[in-house]
N, C-alpha and C positions, 0 to 999 in steps of 0.2 A: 140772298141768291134769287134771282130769276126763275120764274117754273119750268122754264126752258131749261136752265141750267141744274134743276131740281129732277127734272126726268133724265138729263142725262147722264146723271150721279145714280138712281134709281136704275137704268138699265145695265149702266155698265157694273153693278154688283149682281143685279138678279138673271142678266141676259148671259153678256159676255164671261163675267167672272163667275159665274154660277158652276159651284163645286158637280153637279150632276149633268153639266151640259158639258162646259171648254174646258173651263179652271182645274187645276191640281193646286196642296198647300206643297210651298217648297222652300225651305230657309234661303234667303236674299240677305248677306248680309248678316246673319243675323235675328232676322224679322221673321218669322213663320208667319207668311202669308196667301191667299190664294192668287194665282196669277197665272196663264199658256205660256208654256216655253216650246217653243217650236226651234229644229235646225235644217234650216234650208236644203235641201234635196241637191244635188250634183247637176241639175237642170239647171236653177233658178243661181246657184253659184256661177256658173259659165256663163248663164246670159246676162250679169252684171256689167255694168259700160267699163269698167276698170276691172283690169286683171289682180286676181286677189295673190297677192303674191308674199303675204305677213308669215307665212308657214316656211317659205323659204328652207330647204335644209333638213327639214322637220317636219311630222305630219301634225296635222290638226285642225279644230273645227271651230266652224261660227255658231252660237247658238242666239238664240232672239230671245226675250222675257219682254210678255206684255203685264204689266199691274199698275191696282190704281195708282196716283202719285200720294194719297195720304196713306196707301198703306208700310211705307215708308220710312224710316227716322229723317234721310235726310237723301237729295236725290243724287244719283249717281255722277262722278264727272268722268270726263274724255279722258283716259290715259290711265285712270286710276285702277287698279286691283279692284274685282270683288268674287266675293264668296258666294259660289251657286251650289246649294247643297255639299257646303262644304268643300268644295271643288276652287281652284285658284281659274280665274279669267280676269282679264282684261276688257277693260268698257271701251269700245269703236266709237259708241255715239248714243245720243240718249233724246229722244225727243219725248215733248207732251203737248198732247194734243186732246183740246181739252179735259184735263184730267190723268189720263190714260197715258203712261210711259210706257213706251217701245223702247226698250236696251238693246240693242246689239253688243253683245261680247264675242270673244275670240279667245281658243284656249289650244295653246300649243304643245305638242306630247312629244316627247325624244323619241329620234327614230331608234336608237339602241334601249331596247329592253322596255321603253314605253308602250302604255297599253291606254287605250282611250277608253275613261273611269266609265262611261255612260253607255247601255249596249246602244 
């Protein structure tokens, strides 16, 4: 590996993923790993160029998970089920950029008697 690519393995566990800075540990899958789960605020949904309209019927949220891609078994795909702290969602999209997977998930909650698991 490149020292370039050496610091930015080095930053992105001691910067961004850094349990006392961004990161929280959260089972992915599976994996108890440290990684930001952020869910877009009702601003940043709206101001999307496509209307999000997968909730249809139903209420429910998008949630984001940033972590490295080796903390990982194996990396997410498009369409497929995953387990967020035990929670069922759906993967939108998955990129990695250098290292670093951004998942977008989406988890839908019945409008009857459904309660959204996360405050």
């Amino acid at each position: 590996m490149s020292a370039f690519g050496e610091q930015i393995a080095r930053d992105m566990q001691q910067v961004f993923l850094n349990g006392g800075e961004f990161a929280e540990t959260h089972d992915l899958n599976g994996a108890k790993c440290r990684c930001v789960v952020q869910s877009p605020t009702a601003r940043e949904q709206f101001t999307q160029k496509e209307p999000n309209n997968r909730f249809d019927g139903i209420s429910g949220r998008v949630i984001i998970v940033h972590v490295a891609k080796d903390s990982l078994p194996e990396v997410p795909r498009e369409g497929n089920t995953f387990l967020l702290d035990g929670e069922n969602t759906i993967v939108d999209t998955v990129v990695d950029d250098i290292g670093m997977l951004s998942i977008t998930l989406h988890q839908n909650v019945g409008a009857i008697g459904g309660e959204t698991p996360w405050p």
